[in-house]
C-alpha positions in Angstrom: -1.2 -36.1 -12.0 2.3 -34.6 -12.4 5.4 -35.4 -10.2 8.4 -34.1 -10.4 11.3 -36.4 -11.3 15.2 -36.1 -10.5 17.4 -37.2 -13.1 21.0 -37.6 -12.5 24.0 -39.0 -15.2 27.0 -40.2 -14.6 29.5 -42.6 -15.3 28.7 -46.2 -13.9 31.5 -48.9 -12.6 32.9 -49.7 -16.2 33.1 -45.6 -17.1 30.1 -46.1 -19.1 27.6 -43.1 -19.1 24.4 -43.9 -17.1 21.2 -41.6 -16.1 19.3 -42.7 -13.0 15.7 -41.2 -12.1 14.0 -41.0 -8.8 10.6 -39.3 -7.8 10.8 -37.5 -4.7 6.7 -37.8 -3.5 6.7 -41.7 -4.6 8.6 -43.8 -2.2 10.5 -46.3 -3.2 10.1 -45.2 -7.1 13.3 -45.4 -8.7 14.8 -46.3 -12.3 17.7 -46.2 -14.4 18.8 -46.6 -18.4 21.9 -46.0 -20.4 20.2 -42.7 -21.8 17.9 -40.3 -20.6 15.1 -41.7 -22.8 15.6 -44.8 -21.8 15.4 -43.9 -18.3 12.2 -41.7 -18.7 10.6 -44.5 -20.4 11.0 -46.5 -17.2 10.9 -44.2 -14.8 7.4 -43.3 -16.2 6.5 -47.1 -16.2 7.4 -47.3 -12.5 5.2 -44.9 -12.1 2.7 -46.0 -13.6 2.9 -49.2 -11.8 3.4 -47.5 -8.5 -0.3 -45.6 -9.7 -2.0 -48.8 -10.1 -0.6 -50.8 -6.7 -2.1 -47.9 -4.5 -5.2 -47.9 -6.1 -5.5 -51.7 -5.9 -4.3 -51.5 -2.6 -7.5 -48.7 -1.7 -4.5 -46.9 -0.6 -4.5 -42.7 -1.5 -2.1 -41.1 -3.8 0.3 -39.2 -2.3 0.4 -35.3 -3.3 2.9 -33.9 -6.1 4.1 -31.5 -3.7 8.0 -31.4 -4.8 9.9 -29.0 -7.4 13.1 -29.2 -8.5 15.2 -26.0 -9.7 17.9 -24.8 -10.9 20.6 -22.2 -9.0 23.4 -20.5 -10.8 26.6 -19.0 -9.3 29.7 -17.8 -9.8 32.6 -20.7 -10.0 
């Protein structure tokens, strides 16, 4: 499956740089790092893990029904 992930940088409370990661179709399913790789490697774990509790769980997947974009305008 393929889910769309929102990834979002920033400075945290010390002014350091941060990137945070959320999925929009997965609850609950959330992560941050200090750089975007870290933060894809554990937003993909969270995932992942996310993957397995349903299906231990007998619970269904939900669908990968969201899709992010980009719009450009004049500033």
């Amino acid at each position: 499956m393929t889910y769309t992930v929102i990834y979002e940088h920033g400075p945290n409370e010390d002014g350091n740089e941060t990137w945070s990661a959320y999925v929009p179709n997965l609850t609950g399913v959330v992560s941050g790092g200090e750089t975007r790789e870290e933060c894809e490697l554990m937003i993909r774990e969270a995932i992942e893990l996310y993957v397995e509790t349903m299906r231990d769980l007998g619970r269904p997947l939900p669908a990968a029904s969201s899709e992010a974009g980009v719009v450009e305008i004049a500033a």
